[in-house]
C-alpha positions in Angstrom: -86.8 141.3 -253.3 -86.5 137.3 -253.8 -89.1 135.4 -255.6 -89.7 131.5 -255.5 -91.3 129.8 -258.7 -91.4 126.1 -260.9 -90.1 127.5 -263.6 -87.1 130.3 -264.7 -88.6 133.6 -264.9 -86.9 135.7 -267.4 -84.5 138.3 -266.4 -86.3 141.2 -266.3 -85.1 144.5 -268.2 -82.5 146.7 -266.8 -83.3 150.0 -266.3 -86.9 149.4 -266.6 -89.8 149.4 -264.1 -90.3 146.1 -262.7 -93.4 144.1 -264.2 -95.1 142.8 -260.9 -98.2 141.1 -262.6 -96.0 139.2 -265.3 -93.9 137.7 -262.6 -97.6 137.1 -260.6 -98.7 135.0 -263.5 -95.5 132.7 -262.7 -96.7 131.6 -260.1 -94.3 132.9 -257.9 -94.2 133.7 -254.1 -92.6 136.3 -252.4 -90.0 135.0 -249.9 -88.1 137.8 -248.8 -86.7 137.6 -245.3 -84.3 139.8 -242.5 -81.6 141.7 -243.3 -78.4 141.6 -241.8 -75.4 139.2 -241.2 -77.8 136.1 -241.0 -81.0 134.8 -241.6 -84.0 134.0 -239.6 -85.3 130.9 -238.6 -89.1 129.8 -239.5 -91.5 130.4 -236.9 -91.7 127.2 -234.9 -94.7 124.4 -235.5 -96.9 122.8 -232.6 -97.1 119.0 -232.8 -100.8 119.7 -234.3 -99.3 121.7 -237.0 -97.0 118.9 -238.2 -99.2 116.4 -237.7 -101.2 118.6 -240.5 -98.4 118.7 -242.5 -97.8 115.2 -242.2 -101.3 114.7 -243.8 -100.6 117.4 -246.8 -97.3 115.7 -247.7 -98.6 112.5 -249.1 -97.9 109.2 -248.6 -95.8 106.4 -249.7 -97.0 102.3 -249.6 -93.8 99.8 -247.9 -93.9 96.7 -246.9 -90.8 95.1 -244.7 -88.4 95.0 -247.2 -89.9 97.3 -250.0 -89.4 101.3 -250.4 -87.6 101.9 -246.5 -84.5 102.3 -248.9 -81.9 105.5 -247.1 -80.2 106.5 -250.2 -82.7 106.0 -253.6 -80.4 109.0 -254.7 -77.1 107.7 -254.5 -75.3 107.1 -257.9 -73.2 103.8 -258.5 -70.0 105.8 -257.7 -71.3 107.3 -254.9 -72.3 110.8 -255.9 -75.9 112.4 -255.5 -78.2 111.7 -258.0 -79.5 115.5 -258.3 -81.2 114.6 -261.9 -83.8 112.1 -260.3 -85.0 114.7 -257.9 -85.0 117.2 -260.8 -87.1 114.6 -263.3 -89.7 114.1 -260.5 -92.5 116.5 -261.0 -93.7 116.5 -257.3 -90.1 117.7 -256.0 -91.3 121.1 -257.5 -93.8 121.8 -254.7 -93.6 124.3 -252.3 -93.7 121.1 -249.6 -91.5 118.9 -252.3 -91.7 115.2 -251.9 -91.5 112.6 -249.0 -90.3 109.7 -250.9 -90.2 107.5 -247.9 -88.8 108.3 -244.4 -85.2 108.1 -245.2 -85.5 110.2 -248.7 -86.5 114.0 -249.8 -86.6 116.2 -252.7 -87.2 119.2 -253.3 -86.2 121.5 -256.4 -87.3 125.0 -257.9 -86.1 128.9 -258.7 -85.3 131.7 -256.8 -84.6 135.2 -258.3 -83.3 137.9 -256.6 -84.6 141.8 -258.1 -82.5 144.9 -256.8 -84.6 147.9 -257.8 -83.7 151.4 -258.2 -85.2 154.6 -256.2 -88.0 155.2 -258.8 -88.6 151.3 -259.5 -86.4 150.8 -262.5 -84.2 147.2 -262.3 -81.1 147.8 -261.8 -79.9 144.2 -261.4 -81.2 140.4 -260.6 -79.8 136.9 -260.4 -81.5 133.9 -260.7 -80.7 130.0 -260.0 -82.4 126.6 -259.6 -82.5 125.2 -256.2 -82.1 121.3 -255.7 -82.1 119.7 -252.7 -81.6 116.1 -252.1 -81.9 114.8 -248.3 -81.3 111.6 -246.5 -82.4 110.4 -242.8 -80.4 108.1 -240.6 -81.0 104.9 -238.5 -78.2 105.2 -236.5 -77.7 109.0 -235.6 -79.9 112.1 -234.4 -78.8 113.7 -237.4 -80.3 113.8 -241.4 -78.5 115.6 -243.9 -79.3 117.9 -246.9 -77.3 118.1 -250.3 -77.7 121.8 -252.6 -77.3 121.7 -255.9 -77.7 125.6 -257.6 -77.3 125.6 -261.6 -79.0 127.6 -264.5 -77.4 130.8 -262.9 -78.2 133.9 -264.9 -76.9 137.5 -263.5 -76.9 140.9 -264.7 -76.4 144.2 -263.6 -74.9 144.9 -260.2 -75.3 141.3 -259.7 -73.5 140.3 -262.7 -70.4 137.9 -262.9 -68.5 140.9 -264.1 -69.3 143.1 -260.8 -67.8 141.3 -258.4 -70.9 140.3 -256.5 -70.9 137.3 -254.2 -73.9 135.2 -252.8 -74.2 133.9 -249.1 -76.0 130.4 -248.5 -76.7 129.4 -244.9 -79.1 126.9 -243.5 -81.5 127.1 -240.5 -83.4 124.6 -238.3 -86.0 125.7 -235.9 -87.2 123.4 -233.3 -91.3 122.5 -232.5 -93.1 125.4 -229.7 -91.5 124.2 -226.6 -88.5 122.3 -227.5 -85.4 121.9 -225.2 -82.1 123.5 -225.9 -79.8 121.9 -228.5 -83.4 120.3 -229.7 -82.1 121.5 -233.5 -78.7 122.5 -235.3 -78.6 123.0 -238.8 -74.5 123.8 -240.2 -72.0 122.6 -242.2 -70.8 120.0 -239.7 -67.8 122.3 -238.1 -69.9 125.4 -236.6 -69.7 127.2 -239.9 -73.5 128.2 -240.6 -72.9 130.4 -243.9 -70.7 129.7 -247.2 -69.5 132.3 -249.8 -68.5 132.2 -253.2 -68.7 135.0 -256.1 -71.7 134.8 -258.1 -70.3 133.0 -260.8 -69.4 130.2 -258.6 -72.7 129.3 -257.5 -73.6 128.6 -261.7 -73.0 124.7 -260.5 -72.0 124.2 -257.2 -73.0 121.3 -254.6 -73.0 122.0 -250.9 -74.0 119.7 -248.0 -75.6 120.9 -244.8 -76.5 118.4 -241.8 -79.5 118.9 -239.7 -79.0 117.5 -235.7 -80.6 117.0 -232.4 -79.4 116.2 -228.7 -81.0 113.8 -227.2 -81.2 116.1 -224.3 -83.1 118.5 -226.2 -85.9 116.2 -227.2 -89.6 115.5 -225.5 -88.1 114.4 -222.2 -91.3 112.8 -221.0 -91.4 110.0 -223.8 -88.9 107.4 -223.9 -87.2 107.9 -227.2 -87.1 111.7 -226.9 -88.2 112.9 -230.1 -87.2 116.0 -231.3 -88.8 117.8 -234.6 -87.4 120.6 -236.7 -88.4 122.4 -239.8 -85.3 123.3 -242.0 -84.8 125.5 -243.9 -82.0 127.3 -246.8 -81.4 131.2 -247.0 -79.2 133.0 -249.5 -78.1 136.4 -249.7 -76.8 138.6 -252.3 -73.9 141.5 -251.8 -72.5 143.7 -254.6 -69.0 145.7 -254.2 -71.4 148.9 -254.3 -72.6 148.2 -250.9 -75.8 146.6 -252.3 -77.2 143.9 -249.9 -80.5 141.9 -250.5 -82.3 140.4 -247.6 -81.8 137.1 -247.4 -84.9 134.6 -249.0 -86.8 132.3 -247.0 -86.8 129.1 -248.7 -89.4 126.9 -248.2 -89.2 124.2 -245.5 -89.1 121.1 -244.8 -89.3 118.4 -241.5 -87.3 116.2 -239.7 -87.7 114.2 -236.4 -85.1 112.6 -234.6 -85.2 110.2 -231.7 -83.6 107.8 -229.5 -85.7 104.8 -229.4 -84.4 102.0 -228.5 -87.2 99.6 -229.4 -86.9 99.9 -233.0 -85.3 95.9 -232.8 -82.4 96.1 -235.2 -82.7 98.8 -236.9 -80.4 101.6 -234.5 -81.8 103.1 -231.2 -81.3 106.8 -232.8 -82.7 107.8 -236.0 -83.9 111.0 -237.8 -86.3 110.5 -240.9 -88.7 113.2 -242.8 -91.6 113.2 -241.0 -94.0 115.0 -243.3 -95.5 112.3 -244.8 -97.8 109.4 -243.4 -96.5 106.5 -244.8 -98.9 103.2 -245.9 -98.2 99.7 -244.6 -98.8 97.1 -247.2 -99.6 93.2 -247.8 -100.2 91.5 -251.0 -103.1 88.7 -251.2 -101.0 87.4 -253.8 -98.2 86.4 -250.9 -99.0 83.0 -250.0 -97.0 83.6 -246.8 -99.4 86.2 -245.5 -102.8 85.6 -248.1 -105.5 84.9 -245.5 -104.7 88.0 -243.7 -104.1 90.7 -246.4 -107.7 88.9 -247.3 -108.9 89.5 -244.2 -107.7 93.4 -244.0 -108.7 93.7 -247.4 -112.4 93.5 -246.6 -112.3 94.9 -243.1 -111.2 98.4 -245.0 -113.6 97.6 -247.9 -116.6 95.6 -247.1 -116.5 95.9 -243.1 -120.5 95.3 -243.0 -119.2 91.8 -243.9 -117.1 91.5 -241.2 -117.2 89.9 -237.6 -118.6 91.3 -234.8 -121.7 92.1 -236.6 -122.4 95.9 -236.5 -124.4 98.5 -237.5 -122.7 100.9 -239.5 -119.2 99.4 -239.1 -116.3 101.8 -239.8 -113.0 100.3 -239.8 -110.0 102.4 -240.0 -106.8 102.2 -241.7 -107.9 103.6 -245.1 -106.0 107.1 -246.3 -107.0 107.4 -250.0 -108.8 109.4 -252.5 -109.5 111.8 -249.8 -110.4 109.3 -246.9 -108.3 109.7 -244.2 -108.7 107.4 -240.9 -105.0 106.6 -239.8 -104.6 103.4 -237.6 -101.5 104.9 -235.1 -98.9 102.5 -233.4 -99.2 101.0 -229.6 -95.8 100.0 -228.4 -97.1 97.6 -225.3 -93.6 98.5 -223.3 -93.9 102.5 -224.1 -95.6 103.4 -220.8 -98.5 102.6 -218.6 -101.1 103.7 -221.0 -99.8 101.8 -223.9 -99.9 98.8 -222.1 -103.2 99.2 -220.7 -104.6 99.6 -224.6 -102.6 96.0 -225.5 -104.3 94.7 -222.8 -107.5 95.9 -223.8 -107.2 95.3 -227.2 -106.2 91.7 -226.3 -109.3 91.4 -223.7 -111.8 92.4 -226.3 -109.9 90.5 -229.0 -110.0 87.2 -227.0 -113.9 87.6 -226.3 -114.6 88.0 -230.1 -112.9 84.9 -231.4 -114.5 83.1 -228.8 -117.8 83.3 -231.0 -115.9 81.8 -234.1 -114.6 78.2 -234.7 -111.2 77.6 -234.9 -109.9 74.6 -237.4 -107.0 73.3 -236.7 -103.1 74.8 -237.0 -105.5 78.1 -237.2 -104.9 81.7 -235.8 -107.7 84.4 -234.4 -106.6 87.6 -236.8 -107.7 91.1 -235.8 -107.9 94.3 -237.3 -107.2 97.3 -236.4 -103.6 95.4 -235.4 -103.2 94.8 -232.1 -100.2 96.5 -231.9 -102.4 100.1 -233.1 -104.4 102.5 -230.6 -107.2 101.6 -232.4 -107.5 98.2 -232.0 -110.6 95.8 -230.5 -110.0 97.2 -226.8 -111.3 100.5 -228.0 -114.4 99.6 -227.4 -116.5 101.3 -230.4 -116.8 97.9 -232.3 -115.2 98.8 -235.5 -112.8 95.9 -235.7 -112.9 92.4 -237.1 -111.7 89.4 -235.8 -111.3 86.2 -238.5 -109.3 82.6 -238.1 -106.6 82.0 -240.2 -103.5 79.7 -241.0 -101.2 80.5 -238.0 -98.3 80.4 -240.4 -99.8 83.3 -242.5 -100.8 84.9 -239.2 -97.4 84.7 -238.0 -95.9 85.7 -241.2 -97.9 88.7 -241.6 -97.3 90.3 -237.5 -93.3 89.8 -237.8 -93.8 91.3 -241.2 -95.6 94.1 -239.6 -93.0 94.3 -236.6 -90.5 94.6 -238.9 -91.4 97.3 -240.5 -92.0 99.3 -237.7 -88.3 99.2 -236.5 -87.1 99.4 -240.2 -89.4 102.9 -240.8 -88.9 104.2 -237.7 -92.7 104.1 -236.4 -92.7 105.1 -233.0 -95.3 104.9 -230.2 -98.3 107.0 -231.2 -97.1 107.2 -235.4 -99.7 107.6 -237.8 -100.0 105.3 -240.6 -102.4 103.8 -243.5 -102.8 100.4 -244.7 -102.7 99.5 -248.7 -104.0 95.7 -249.7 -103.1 95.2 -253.4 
């Protein structure tokens, strides 16, 4: 059997039975998979299911410059910084941690128990798991660096026995994916590495997850493509002894091809189970009178303008509130456009109720580049005039950092005013 914990179990005692409620009190999970020459894939998400997952996973605050970093675990000489994921006490969850699109960690322990005919142990090995992973702006392709240490084996497992271990990667593509929609290998069609035992006690491997373009959603423009990946490892003694392979726990990416992401690549892949937060800073001079404005539209919107009753402005995804505001690309399609046009319609009539001093701006919120801005017709919006060069500041801010994070047509996202 394999087992998943945060913390080492101890080798249990050869020869006697197995203590299932000690390793229960671990916190472990069984993760036991299929036998045979190579693992199974997970069972393949909906869109629904990672949009949940992209809610569970957390979130991360960016502005256009700030935390859109695609290597914060790259050392000075180039090597992977495997200690910062390992310090970071959310990489030790079953989900680990999004820490922005481009970066992923993920660490924790997997044991491996062969037991005997009447119950008694009659070997184990046992190894933490790192994994440190990177996205892309340039590619439909994200990779995923393996560190194993703390290696402790014993019995028919032992160093001493001749017993190797397997690792092999999986990727398995969304419910009703095209072919070629997800690859997961060592970049040559090799899908499985080998080493003895000892060997794995600190060893780095890289896997890269892929997808075609021709496998992603054919009826959007940038063909996105998303994948839950995965690592497996299997152990084999000279005595015939097999284990199944482990399920490891997994993890998302989503590729695409979208070529209005500015200058920031038309092909990307990024870890998409997270929602990230867009943020301004009222202490920016360049962009004060509308982090202001936004400020009190997610805080105070009965203060806001249109008057309402009951205003509920969205954008807020904190201390349990969660009312995403979710990108409108105007050029996307036909629908798109006809909510920028709305949003701009309703936006227009608004400010007409407000007077404008001079070298002044009409600022909405919900953006006008969201799905849920003015033209949606509920009334929770706010329209406010401010300096055009703060106005102007802020939207190429905002622009920006859509092309630099990857937000696509329909991408859910939060807003943070500090």
């Amino acid at each position: 059997m394999w087992l998943r914990s945060s913390s080492p179990i101890a080798a249990p005692p050869l020869g006697e039975p197995l203590d299932l409620g000690a390793l229960r009190e671990k916190n472990t999970d069984t993760t036991s998979g299929a036998r045979g020459s190579a693992p199974a894939p997970a069972a393949p998400t909906t869109r629904q299911q990672e949009a949940e997952l992209a809610r569970e996973g957390g979130t991360y605050v960016a502005d256009d410059k700030t935390n859109t970093d695609k290597q914060l675990f790259l050392k000075g000489d180039g090597t992977i910084d495997f200690k910062k994921c390992q310090d970071d006490p959310l990489g030790h969850r079953t989900q680990g941690r999004v820490l922005n699109h481009f970066n992923f960690c993920r660490w924790g322990y997997n044991t491996a128990i062969k037991l005997g005919g009447q119950g008694q142990v009659e070997g184990s090995v046992s190894f933490r798991e790192t994994e440190v992973g990177t996205g892309s702006d340039g590619d439909r392709k994200g990779f995923i660096n393996v560190k194993t240490d703390e290696l402790k084996a014993q019995g028919i497992f032992s160093d001493q026995a001749g017993s190797v271990m397997s690792f092999s990667p999986t990727a398995t593509p969304t419910s009703g994916s095209g072919v070629g929609a997800c690859k997961a290998d060592f970049g040559n069609g090799n899908d499985i590495h080998t080493l003895p035992v000892a060997g794995w006690r600190d060893q780095y491997v890289a896997y890269e997850v892929r997808s075609s373009e021709s496998g992603g959603d054919q009826s959007r423009i940038d063909k996105p493509a998303y994948c839950a990946f995965q690592t497996h490892y299997q152990v084999t003694s000279p005595r015939g002894v097999v284990t199944p392979w482990n399920n490891g726990p997994t993890g998302g990416f989503r590729f695409d091809s979208a070529t209005y992401m500015g200058n920031y690549g038309n092909k990307g892949a990024v870890f998409n189970r997270v929602t990230p937060n867009f943020s301004y800073d009222r202490k920016d001079t360049s962009v004060k009178g509308v982090a202001e404005h936004v400020f009190e539209a997610l805080h105070a919107p009965q203060l806001t303008y249109p008057k309402k009753a009951d205003k509920d402005i969205p954008g807020y995804i904190w201390h349990g509130e969660w009312q995403p505001i979710h990108r409108n690309y105007s050029k996307f399609d036909a629908q798109s456009k006809k909510v920028a046009d709305g949003n701009k319609r309703e936006k227009d009539k608004a400010c007409a109720g407000l007077n404008r001093p001079a070298q002044h701006d009409c600022d909405e919120f919900p953006f006008a580049s969201t799905k849920e801005g003015a033209g949606k017709g509920d009334g929770n919006f706010s329209v406010r005039m401010v300096p055009e060069s703060e106005n102007r500041s802020a939207g190429a801010k905002l622009v920006n950092w859509y092309g630099k994070d990857r937000i696509l047509d329909g991408d859910a996202y939060g807003i943070y005013v500090d």
